[in-house]
C-alpha positions as semicolon CSV with decimal commas, in nm:
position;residue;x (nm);y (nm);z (nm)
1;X;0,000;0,000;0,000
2;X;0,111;0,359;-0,053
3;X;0,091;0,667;0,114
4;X;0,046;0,988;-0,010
5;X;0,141;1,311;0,147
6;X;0,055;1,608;-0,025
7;X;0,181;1,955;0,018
8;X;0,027;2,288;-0,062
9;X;0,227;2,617;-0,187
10;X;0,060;2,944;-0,079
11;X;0,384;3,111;-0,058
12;X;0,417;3,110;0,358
13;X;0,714;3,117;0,543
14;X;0,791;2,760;0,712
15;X;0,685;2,756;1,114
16;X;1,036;2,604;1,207
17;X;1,241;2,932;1,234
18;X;1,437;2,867;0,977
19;X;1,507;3,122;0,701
20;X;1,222;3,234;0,451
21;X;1,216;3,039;0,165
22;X;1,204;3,358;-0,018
23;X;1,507;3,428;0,026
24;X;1,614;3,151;-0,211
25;X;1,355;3,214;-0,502
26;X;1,439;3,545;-0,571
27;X;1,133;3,736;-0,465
28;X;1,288;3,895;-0,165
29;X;1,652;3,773;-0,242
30;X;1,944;3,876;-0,086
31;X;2,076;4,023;-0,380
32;X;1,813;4,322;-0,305
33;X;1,882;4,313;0,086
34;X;2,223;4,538;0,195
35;X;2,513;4,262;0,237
36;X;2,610;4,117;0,569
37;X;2,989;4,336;0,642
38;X;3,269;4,123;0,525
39;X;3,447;3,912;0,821
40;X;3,819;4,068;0,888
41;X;4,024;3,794;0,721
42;X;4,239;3,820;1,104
43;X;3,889;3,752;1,285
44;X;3,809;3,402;1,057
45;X;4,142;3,283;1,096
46;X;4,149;3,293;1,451
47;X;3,780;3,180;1,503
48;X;3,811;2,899;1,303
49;X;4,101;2,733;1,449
50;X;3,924;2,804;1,819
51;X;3,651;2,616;1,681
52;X;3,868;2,360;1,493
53;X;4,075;2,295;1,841
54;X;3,655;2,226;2,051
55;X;3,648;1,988;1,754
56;X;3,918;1,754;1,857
57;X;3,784;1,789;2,213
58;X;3,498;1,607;2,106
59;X;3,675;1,362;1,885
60;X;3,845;1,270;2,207
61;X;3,479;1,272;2,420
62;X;3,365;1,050;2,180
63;X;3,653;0,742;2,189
64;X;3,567;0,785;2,586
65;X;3,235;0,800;2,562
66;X;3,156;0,569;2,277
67;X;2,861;0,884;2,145
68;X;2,798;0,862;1,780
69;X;2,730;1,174;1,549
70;X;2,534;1,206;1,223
71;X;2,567;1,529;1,038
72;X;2,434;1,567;0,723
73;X;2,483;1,882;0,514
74;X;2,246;1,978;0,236
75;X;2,205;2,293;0,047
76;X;2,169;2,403;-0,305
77;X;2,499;2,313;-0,558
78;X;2,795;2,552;-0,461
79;X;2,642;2,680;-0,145
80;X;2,936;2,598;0,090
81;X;2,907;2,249;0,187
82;X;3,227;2,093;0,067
83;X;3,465;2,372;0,201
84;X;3,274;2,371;0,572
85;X;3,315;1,946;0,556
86;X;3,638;2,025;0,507
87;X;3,735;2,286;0,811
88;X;3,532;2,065;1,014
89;X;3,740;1,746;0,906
90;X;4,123;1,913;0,886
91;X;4,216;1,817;1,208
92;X;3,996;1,504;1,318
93;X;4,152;1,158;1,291
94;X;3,972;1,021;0,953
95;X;3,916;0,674;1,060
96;X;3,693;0,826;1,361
97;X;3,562;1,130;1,143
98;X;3,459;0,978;0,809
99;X;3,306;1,131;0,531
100;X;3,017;1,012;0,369
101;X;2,992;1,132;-0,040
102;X;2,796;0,844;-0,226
103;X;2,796;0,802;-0,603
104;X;2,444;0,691;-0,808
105;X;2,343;0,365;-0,675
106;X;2,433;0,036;-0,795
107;X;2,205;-0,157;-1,037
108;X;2,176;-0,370;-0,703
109;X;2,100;-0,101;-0,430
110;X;1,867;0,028;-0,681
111;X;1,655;-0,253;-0,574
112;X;1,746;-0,252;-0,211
113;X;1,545;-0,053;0,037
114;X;1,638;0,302;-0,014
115;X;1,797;0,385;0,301
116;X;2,016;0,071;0,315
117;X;2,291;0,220;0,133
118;X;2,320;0,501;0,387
119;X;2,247;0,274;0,696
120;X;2,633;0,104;0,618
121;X;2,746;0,452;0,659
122;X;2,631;0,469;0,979
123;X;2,935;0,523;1,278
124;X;3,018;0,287;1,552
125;X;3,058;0,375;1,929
126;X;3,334;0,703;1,892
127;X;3,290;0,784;1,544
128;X;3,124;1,059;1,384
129;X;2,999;1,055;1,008
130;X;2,983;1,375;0,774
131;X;2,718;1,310;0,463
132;X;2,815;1,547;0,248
133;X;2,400;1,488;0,061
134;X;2,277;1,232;0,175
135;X;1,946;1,052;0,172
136;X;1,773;1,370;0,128
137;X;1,884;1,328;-0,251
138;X;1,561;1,160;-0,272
139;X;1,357;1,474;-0,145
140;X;1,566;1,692;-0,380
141;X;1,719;1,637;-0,700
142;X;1,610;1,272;-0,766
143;X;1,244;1,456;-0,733
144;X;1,290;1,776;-0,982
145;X;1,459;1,556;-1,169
146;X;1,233;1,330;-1,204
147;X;1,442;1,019;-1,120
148;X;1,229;0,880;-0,908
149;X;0,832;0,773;-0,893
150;X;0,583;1,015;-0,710
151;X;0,521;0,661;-0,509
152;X;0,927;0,656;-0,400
153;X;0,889;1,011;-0,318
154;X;0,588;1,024;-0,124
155;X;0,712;0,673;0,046
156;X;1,062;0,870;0,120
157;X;0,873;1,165;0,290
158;X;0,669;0,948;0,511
159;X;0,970;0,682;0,596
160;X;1,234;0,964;0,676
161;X;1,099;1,077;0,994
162;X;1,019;0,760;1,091
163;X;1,388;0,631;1,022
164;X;1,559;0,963;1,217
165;X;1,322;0,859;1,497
166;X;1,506;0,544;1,509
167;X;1,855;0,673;1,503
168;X;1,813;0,932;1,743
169;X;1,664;0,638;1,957
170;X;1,918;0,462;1,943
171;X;2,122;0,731;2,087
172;X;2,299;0,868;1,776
173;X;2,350;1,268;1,793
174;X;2,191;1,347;1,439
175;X;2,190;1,722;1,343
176;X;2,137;1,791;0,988
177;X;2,204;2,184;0,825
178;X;2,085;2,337;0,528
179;X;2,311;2,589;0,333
180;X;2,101;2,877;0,164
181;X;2,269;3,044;-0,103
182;X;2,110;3,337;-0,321
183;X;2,053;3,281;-0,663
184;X;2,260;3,565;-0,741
185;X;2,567;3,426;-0,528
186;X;2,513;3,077;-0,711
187;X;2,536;3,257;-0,997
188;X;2,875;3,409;-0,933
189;X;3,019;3,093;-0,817
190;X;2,937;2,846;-1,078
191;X;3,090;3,146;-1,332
192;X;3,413;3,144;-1,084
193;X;3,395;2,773;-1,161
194;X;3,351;2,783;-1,529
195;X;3,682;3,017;-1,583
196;X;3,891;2,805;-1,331
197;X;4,022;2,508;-1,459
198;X;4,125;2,394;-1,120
199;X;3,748;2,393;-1,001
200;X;3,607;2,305;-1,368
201;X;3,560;1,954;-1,234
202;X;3,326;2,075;-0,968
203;X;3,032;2,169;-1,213
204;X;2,829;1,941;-1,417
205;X;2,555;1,944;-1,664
206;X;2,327;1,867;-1,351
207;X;2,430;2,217;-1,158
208;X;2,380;2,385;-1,464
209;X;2,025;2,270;-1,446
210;X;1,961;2,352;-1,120
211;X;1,966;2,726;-1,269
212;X;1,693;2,637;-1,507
213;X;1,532;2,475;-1,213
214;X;1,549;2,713;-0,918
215;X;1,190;2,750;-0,859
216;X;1,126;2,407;-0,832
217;X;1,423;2,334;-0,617
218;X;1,263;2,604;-0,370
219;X;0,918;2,442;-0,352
220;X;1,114;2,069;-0,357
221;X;1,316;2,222;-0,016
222;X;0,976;2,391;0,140
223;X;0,816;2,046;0,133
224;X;1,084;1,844;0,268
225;X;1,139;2,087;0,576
226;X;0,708;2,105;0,625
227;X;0,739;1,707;0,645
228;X;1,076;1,630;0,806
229;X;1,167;1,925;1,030
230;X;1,068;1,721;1,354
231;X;1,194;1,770;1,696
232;X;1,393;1,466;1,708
233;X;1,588;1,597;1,450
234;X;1,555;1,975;1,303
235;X;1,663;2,146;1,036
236;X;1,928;2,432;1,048
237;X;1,960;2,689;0,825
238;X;2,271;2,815;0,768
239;X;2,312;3,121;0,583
240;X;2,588;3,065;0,317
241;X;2,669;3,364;0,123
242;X;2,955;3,465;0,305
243;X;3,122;3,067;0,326
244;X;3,374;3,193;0,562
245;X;3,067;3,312;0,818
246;X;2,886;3,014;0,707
247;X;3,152;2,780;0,792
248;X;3,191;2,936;1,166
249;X;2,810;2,992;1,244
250;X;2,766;2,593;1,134
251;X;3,089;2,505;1,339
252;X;3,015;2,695;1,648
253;X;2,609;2,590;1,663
254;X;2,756;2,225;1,626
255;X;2,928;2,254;1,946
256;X;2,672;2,383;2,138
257;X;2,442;2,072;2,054
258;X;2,701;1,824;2,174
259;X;2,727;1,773;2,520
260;X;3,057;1,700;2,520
261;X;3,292;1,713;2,795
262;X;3,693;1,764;2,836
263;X;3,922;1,467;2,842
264;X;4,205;1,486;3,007
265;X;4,485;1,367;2,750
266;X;4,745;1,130;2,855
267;X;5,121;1,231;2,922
268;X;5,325;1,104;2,666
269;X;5,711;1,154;2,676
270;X;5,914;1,047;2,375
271;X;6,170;0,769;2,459
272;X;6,542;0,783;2,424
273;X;6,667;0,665;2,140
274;X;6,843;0,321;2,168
275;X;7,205;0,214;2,085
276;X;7,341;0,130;1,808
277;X;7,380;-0,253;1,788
278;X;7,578;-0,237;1,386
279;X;7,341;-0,190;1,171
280;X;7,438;-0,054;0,843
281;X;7,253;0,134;0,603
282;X;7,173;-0,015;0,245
283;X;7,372;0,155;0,010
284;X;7,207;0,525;-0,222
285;X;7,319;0,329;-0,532
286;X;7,069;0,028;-0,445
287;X;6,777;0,212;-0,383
288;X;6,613;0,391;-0,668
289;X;6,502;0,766;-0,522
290;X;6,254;1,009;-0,722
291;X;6,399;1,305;-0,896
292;X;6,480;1,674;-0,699
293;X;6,306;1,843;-0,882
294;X;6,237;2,110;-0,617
295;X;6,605;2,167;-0,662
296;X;6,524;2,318;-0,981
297;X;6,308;2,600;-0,807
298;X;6,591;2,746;-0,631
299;X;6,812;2,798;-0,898
């Protein structure tokens, strides 16, 4: 049997106190609101690794504690996700911080239930996973883009709360953040994109879409947040046009949902080295070394 869940549009703002969806249709964008003042590059830098150095506090709570965390990040293509993954990642241990980017499905887990995939993603007792998208690709772009059924979507919508439920249950720490981008600052990112060879690999014929698309993007992201904003597991909004503000208003909320604790660290003291006891090097000549070429730069 399938259930249905329709939504209405009549243009409200969402109940949750998260940001206007207006703000990402272009209505009321924040192209025509003054912008936020810059953050002094000095301020960031110092902020960031505060908040960077509370991270590896709770990577050490965890291993003592054995908590699990769940953070997903969503957000419109080139909205900031990638580059906050990564300042919240730089200086965690990957095996206990491990993130989560899954390709298309399988011809096989095409057939599986559709949140098995993510479920092997899931951490163990002191580890923390990062899905950077995650199995809100369903409520998104598998939707506008019509890749899946109305059935799988309306399924998806009624399932997802009911699978968070279960995870937060079970004790896991889930917080999942939304980064809102204008359509004006999309814009001027995928252009940065298109003249940089180095970041030419981050668009695809898909993100271009998404321009063609915005509208229905909009509506796609009211609906999921009317259906799965619960308060097991919110949605936050993160305002994402500055990415450097972005990245330390995520970081710094993060913290203050954790209840984590400090742990003292162990004194280590490096050993002397032993003795010789004759061993001999093998010779230059039988090793094969790579080139210098950073000789060549000095010259």
């Amino acid at each position: 049997m399938e259930v249905w869940l329709f939504v209405t549009h009549d243009g409200h703002a969402n109940n949750f106190g998260m940001a206007n969806h207006e703000h990402e249709t272009g209505k009321n964008s924040k192209s025509d609101s003054p912008p936020a003042e810059k953050l002094p590059k000095h301020a960031y830098k110092a902020e960031i690794y505060r908040l960077q150095a509370e991270l590896v506090k709770v990577q050490a709570w965890l291993r003592t504690s054995g908590a699990r965390i769940v953070i997903i990040f969503e957000g419109r293509d080139a909205a900031g996700k990638g580059g906050t993954i990564k300042r919240v990642t730089e200086y965690l241990n990957p095996r206990l911080a491990r993130i989560a980017a899954l390709p298309m499905p399988t011809e096989r887990q095409a057939t599986q239930w559709y949140f098995q995939r993510y479920i092997e993603q899931l951490p163990a007792a002191g580890e923390m996973t990062l899905f950077d998208r995650s199995w809100y690709n369903r409520a998104g772009v598998e939707h506008v883009m019509g890749f899946c059924t109305k059935e799988q979507y309306a399924r998806f919508l009624h399932q997802a709360p009911i699978f968070e439920r279960l995870l937060v249950e079970d004790g896991i720490l889930l917080r999942k953040y939304w980064f809102s981008v204008s359509d004006s600052e999309q814009q001027k990112r995928f252009e940065s994109r298109l003249d940089d060879p180095m970041r030419r690999w981050k668009l695809s014929p898909m993100d271009l879409e998404s321009l063609r698309r915005w509208e229905s993007y909009s509506r796609a992201k009211d609906d999921m947040f009317t259906l799965t904003d619960i308060p097991e597991a919110p949605w936050f909004v993160v305002e994402s046009d500055d990415k450097k503000r972005a990245r330390i208003n995520m970081i710094a909320h993060l913290l203050s949902t954790i209840p984590y604790t400090e742990v003292p660290e162990p004194s280590l003291k490096l050993p002397r080295r032993p003795r010789s006891t004759g061993y001999v090097r093998t010779p230059r000549e039988a090793q094969t070394f790579v080139p210098d070429h950073a000789a060549s730069l000095a010259r």
